[in-house]
N, C-alpha and C positions, 0 to 999 in steps of 0.2 A: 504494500500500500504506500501512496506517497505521501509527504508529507504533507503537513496543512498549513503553507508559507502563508497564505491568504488570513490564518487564522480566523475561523469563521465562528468557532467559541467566542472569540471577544467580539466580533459583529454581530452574531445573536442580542447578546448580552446585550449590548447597546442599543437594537433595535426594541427587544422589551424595557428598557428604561423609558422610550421615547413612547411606548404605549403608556407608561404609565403617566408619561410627564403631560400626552395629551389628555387622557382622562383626568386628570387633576385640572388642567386648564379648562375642559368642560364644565367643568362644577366653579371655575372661577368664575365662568361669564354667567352662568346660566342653573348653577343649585346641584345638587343630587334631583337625578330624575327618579323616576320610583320609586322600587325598592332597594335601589343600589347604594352598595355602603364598602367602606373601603378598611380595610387591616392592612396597614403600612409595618412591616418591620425593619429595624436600620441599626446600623453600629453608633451604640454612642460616642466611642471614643477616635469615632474617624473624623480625618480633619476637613476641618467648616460645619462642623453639627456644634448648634449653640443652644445648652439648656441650663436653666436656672442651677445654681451648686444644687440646690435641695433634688432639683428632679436627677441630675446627674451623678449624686451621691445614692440613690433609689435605684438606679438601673447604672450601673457603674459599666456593662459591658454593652448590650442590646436592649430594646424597648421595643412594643408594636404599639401603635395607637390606632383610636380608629374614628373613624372621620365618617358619621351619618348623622345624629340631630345637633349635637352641641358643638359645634368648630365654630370658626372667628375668623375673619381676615386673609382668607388663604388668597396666597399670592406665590405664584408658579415663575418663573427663571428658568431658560436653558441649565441650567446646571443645581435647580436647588429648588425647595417652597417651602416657606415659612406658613404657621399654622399657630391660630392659640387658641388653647385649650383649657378647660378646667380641670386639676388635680386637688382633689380634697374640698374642691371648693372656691380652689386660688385659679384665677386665671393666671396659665405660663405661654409665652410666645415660644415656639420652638421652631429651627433653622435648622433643613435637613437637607445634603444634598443629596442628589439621583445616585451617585457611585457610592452612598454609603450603607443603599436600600441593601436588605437581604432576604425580604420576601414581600406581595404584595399578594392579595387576596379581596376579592369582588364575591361573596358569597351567595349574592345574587341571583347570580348567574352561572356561578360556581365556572369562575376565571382564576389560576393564582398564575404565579411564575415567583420562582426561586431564584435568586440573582448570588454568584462571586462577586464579593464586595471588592472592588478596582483595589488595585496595589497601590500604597500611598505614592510607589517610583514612577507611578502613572499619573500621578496629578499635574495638573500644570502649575500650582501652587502649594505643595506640601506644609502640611503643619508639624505639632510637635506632636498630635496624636498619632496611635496605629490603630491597624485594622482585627478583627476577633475573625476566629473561625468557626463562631458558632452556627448552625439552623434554624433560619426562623419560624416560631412559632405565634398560631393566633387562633383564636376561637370567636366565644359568644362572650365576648367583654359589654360589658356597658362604654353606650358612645364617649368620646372623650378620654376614655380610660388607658391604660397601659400597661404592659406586663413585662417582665425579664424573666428567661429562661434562668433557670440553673442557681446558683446558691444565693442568690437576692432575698432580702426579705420583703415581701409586697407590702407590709405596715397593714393600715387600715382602706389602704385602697379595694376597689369593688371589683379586681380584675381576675380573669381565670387564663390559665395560659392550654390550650388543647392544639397537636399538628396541624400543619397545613395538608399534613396526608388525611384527613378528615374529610376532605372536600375536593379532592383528587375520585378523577374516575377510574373506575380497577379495571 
């Protein structure tokens, strides 16, 4: 077999970022249409994601949120969208960009795609953050809410964390 100089692993990749980045723009000009509701998951500690110490201290590695009745101000960018949300009750603005997604989920319609979170050697602007190797996961959270896999402790938040293999067709 020859090789894949074309590298069409990373051009996938890419082209589902650009699906997500346009549905997110949809819902900037024009709402959530029906019943569609979105489970964002993303590396916190990739660089250009900006969230309160409290929410960053709370999901130290990964978070999903989810964007159907309670969101704020979403405003989409080639490369990021900002989003505010209520945690606990507190509204947080949260600054995420597209290469730091690692799953998005439409349960809707029962749409996901699982994303390799871009190498920070691939940014055009590196920070002092890195990237996690973790899989994202999301379920039936309450809107607004948010979840970290793996040894976090959720506090008093109202979030449950379940696969995105849940909504995967067999």
């Amino acid at each position: 077999m020859a090789e894949d100089l074309m590298r069409y692993d990373q051009l996938t990749q890419l082209a589902l970022r650009s699906v997500v980045r346009e549905a997110l723009r949809k819902v900037q000009r024009s709402g959530l249409p029906g019943e569609h509701h979105f489970y964002i998951a993303f590396n916190t500690k990739y660089p250009g994601v900006i969230l309160s110490d409290r929410i960053a201290e709370r999901y130290p590695r990964e978070m999903t949120v989810v964007l159907q009745h309670q969101f704020w101000n979403l405003i989409v960018t080639d490369d990021r969208f900002e989003v505010e949300l209520s945690f606990d009750n507190i509204p947080e603005k949260l600054v995420i960009p597209f290469n730091s997604l690692k799953g998005f989920l439409d349960p809707s319609v029962q749409i996901g795609f699982q994303f390799e979170v871009v190498p920070v050697e691939e940014q055009e602007q590196p920070d002092s953050k890195t990237s996690s190797d973790r899989v994202p996961n999301a379920s039936d959270q309450p809107e607004g809410a948010a979840s970290e896999q793996g040894d976090g402790d959720d506090g008093d938040t109202q979030a449950k964390v379940v696969s995105l293999d849940a909504f995967r067709k067999k």
